[in-house]
N, C-alpha and C positions, 0 to 999 in steps of 0.2 A: 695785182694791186698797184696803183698810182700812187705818186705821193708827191709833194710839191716840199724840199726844205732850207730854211736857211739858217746858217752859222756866224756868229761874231765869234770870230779870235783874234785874244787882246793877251800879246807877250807880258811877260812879266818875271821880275829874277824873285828868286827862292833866299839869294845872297846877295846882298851888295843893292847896285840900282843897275836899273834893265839899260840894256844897249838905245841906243836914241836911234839908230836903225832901224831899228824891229819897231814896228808899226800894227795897229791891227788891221784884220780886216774883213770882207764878207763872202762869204760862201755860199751861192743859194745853186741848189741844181732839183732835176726833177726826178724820180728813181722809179722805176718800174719793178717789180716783182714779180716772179712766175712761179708756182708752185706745183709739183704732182706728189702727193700722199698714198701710199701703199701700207698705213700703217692698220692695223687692228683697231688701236681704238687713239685717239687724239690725247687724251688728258693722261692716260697712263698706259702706253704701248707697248706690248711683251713681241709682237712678231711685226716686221714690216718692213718700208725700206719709206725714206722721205726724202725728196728732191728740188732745190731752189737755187734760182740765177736770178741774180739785182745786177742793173744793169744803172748808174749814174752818171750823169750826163750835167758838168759843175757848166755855168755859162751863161745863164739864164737870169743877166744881171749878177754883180756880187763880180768880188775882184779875180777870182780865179777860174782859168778854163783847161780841163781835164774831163777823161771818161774812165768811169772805175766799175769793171768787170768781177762782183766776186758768186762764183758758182760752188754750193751746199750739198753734201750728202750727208744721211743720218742714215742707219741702220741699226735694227733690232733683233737680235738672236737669243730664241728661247736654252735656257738649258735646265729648266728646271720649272716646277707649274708657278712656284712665286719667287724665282731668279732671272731675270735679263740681260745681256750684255749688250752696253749701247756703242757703237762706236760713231764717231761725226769727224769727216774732214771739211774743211775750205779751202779757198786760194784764193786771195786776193789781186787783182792787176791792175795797176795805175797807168793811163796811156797819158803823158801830162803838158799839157798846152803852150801855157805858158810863163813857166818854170827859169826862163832865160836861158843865155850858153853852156852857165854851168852845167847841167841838166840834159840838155840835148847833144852837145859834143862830145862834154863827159862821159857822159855813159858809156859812148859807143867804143871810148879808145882807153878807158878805165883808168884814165888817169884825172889827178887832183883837180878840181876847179880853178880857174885863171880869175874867173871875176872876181871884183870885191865884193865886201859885207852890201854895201850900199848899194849898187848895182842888183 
């Protein structure tokens, strides 16, 4: 599955008034999905196993550029004729463009951000 989407986020405080820094802004990337289904039945699966990787790709116009990696398992184990037990992992990975130095240097040497709010 294709999908073409885009996001407006617009900061805003809970308390007080919002930082004059924080600005919004837009998000549009295109997401591909892949699926393989091993279930019994779709709508209520007692035996099976279910498998999905989205792969998002931000860039595509809209102010932010990143690739977001998250791959799905679902599993269905019978233990009874009308008992189920479902278990589901993911894992999410953000590979993030441009994020600035905090981000990119930071990360690698696990220390504090240098840059400002503004920056």
């Amino acid at each position: 599955m294709v999908s073409q989407n885009v996001q407006f986020n617009s900061p805003f405080a809970y308390i007080g008034t919002r930082d004059t820094n924080l600005h919004a802004i837009v998000v549009s990337y295109p997401a591909v999905t892949a699926m393989l289904d091993f279930r019994g039945a779709r709508l209520k699966p007692h035996v099976g196993v279910y498998l999905a990787s989205t792969l998002q790709v931000a860039g595509l116009g809209g102010d932010v550029r990143d690739v977001k990696l998250q791959p799905e398992i679902r599993i269905y184990l019978p233990l009874a004729r009308q008992v189920t037990v479902a278990l589901r992992g993911t894992l999410g990975l953000l590979f993030a463009g441009n994020y600035g130095t905090t981000v990119q240097s930071d990360a690698l040497t696990k220390t504090p951000g240098t840059a400002s709010r503004v920056a």
